[in-house]
N, C-alpha and C positions, 0 to 999 in steps of 0.2 A: 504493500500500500504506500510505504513510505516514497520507493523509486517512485513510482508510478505518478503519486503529486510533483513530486521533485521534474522530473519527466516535461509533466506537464505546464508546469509555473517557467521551466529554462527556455520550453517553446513560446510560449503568450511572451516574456522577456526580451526573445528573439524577435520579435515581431513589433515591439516596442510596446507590447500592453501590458504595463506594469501597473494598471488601475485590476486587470484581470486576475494578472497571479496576483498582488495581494488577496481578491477575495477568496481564490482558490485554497491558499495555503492553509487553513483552516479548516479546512474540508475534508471529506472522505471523497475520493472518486471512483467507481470502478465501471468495467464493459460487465454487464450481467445478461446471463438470460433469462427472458421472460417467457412465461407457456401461455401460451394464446391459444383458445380452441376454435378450430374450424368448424368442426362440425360434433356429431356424438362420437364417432369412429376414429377421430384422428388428432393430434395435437400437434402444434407447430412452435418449434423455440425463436421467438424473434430475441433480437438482441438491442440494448439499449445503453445510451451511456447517463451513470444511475450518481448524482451529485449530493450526499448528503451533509448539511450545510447547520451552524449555528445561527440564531437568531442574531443580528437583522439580516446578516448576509445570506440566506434562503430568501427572504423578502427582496434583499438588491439584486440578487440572481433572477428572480421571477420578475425582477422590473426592466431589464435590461430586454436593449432591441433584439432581434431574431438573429441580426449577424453575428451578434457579442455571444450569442448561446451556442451558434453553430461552429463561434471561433475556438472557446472551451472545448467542444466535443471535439473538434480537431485535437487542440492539446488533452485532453486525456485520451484519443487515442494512437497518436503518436508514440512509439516504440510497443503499442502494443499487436495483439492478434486478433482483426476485427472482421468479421465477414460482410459488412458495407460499410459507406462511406455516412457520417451522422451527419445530419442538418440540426439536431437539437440536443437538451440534454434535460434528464427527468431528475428534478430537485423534492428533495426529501429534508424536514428538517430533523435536525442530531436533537433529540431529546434530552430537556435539562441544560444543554448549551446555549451558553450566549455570549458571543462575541466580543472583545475588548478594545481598546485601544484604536490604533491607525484603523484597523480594519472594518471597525465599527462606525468612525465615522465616516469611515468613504462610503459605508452603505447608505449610511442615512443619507447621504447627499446624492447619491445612485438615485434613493428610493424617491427623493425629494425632486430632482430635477424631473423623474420619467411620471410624476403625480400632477408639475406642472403641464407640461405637455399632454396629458389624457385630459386636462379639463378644457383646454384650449385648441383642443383639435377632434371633437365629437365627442368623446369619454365620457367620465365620471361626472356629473352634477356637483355644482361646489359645494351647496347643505349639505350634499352625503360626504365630503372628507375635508372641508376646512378646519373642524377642530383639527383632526389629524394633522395636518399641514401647519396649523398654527402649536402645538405640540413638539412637531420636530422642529419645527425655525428654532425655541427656543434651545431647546437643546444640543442644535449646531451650532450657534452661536456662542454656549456654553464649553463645548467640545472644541471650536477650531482655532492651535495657538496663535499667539500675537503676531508671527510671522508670516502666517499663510494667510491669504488676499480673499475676504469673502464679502462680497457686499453687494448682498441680494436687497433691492429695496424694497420688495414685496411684504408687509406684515402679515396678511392675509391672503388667501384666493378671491375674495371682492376685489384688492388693489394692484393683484395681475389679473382681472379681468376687465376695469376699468383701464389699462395700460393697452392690454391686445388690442382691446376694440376701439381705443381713438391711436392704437400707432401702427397696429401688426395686422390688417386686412386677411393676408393668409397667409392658412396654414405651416406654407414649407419655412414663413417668415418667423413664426411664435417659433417651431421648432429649432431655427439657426439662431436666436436669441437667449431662448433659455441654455443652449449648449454651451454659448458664449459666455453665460453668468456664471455657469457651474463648472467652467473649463479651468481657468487658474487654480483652484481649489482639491481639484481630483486632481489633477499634474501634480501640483505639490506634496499632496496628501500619496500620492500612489511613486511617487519617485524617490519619497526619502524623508518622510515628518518627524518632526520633533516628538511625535508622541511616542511612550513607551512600549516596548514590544509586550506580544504576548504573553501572560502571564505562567508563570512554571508549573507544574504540576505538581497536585496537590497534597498537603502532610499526612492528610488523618487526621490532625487534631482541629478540633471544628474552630475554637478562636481562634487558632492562627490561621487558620486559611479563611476566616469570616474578618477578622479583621485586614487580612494582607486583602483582600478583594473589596475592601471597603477602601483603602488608602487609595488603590489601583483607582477608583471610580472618581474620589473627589480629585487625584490630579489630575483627570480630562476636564474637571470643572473648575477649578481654582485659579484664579485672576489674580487675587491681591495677598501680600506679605501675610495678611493672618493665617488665610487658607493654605499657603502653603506652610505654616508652624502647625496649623493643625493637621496635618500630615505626618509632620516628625514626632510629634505625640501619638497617632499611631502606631507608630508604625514601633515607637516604644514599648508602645503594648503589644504589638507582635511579637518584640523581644521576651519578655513580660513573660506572656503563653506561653512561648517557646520553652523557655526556662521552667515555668513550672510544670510542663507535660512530662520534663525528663529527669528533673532531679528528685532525688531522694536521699533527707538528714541521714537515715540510716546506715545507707552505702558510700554517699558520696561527701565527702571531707573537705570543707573550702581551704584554701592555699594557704591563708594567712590565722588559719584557727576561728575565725571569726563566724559563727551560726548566721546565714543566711536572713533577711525578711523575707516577707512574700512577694516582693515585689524589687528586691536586690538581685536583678535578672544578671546581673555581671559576676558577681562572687557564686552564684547557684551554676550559670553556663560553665564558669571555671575549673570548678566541684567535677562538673560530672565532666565533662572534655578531659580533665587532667586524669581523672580516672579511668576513662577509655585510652585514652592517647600518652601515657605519662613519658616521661623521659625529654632531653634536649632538643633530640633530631625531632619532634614534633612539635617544635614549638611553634611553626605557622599555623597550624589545625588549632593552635587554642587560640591564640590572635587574631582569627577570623572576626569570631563576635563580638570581642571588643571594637573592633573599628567600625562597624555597622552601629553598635550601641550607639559610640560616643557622634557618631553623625545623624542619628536620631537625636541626640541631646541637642547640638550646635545646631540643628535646625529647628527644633521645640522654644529656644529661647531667642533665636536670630530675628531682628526686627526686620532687617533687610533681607531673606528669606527670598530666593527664586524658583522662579518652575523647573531649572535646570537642575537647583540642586534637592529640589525635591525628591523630581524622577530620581535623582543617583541616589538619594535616602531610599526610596522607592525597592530600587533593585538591590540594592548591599541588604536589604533586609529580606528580600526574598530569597537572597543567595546565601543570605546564614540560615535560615526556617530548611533550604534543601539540605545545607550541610550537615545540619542538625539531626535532620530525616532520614538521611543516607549513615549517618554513624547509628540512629537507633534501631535500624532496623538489620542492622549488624550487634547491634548488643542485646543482651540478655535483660539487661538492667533498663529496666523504662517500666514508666506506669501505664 
């Protein structure tokens, strides 16, 4: 499965649609067959190529033009063994999945540009999805960083509908327009955003992975200096979690003799690393958590706090929760 995306995302690359392999990379793709009955007597294996996708990118997949779905099925089935040639591809969504980061807002802005154009070119009636439309505006707005260029002046579909109809006569015109608004934005967003990748896979322990996926959600949203301190106070508490899923008074002995609190995530991480890992030549595997901790702290108390050094609080903390993970699940000793 893995080549197969891999496969798939170097082609869409090759071809310069790096708005595409983003939404792919997420994904599951395969050539499946499907049983089709002809008749009572006989069955027929047709073959389809089968996309299944996290929430919103199932929705920007289904919003996308018929070339965009036929250029997919090309890259998924490129390197593989297909017995025809696909015009489309049949999207399924991954249950329980929902999309993060870059990839989440290119959808919304996928699903948002192809919502514009179906009300403006026969589609949808504006009562039936202007909340919707007014719904996502706010939360791309919230989502797209200070860098990338987005400036839709539509608040609602009444005020692109009052716009088409005294500027845009037809059709092929609303559609070269809206492309226009939402073309800086997808370039940006699909060739290399500031937002943070995908997030890692998951511990087991429900506050650390409820809190690391709460951090993960307010830096898509966070604008100003506080927003981003309260982030590094998460993400302290992810440390926090972390520390109390693995240690124990019993077994594990802090460095300096001193009995842990409950919330001394530094002296408890140390306890039990030192325990797992003791000796000189491991002294990088205990130093890990400290440096993540203490740039959780500098950013918890930093007035001048940015989204850069968020996101890097962001990820040193995710990268100690796997470290964490990966040694417990090698040790005997964990609660």
């Amino acid at each position: 499965m893995a080549n197969t995306m891999d496969s798939a995302c170097h082609f869409l690359e090759s071809l310069q649609r790096f708005d595409l392999s983003m939404l792919l990379r997420p994904c599951q793709a395969s050539v499946a067959q499907l049983d089709t009955a002809l008749d009572w007597f006989s069955d027929l294996d047709d073959e389809a190529i089968i996309v299944r996708a996290p929430n919103p990118i199932a929705e920007a997949l289904r919003s996308l033009p018929q070339q965009d779905r036929k250029r997919i099925a090309e890259a998924v089935s490129s390197g593989q063994q297909v017995s025809k040639q696909h015009e489309d591809i049949r999207i399924e969504v991954l249950a329980g999945a929902t999309a993060t980061g870059a990839a989440a807002l290119l959808s919304e802005l996928l699903i948002h540009r192809a919502m514009m154009i179906d009300v403006a070119t026969g589609g949808a009636r504006i009562q039936e999805v202007d909340d919707y439309y007014r719904a996502r505006e706010a939360r791309i707005r919230r989502m797209v960083p200070e860098d990338i260029k987005y400036e839709n002046p539509h608040a609602d579909l009444w005020a692109w509908y009052r716009h088409w109809s005294e500027e845009l006569p037809q059709y092929k015109d609303r559609r070269f327009y809206v492309r226009q608004l939402f073309g800086a934005a997808i370039d940006a967003i699909a060739q290399g955003s500031s937002l943070p990748s995908e997030p890692r896979e998951a511990t087991g322990w429900e506050r650390v992975d409820r809190a690391l996926s709460k951090a993960r959600t307010q830096l898509e949203t966070a604008a100003a200096e506080e927003d981003f301190q309260a982030i590094g106070l998460l993400c302290r508490e992810v440390i926090i979690s972390l520390a109390q899923a693995v240690y124990d008074p019993s077994i594990h002995e802090s460095i300096d003799g001193v009995r842990p609190s409950d919330t001394d995530a530094n002296r408890m991480l140390e306890a039990y690393i030192a325990y797992v890992f003791p000796g000189a030549s491991n002294k990088e595997v205990r130093a890990h958590h400290r440096a993540s901790l203490a740039l959780a702290l500098n950013l918890q108390h930093r007035r001048t706090a940015t989204q850069q050094l968020a996101a890097l609080c962001v990820e040193a903390t995710a990268s100690t929760a796997a470290v964490v993970s990966i040694i417990a699940r090698a040790s005997p000793h964990q609660r």
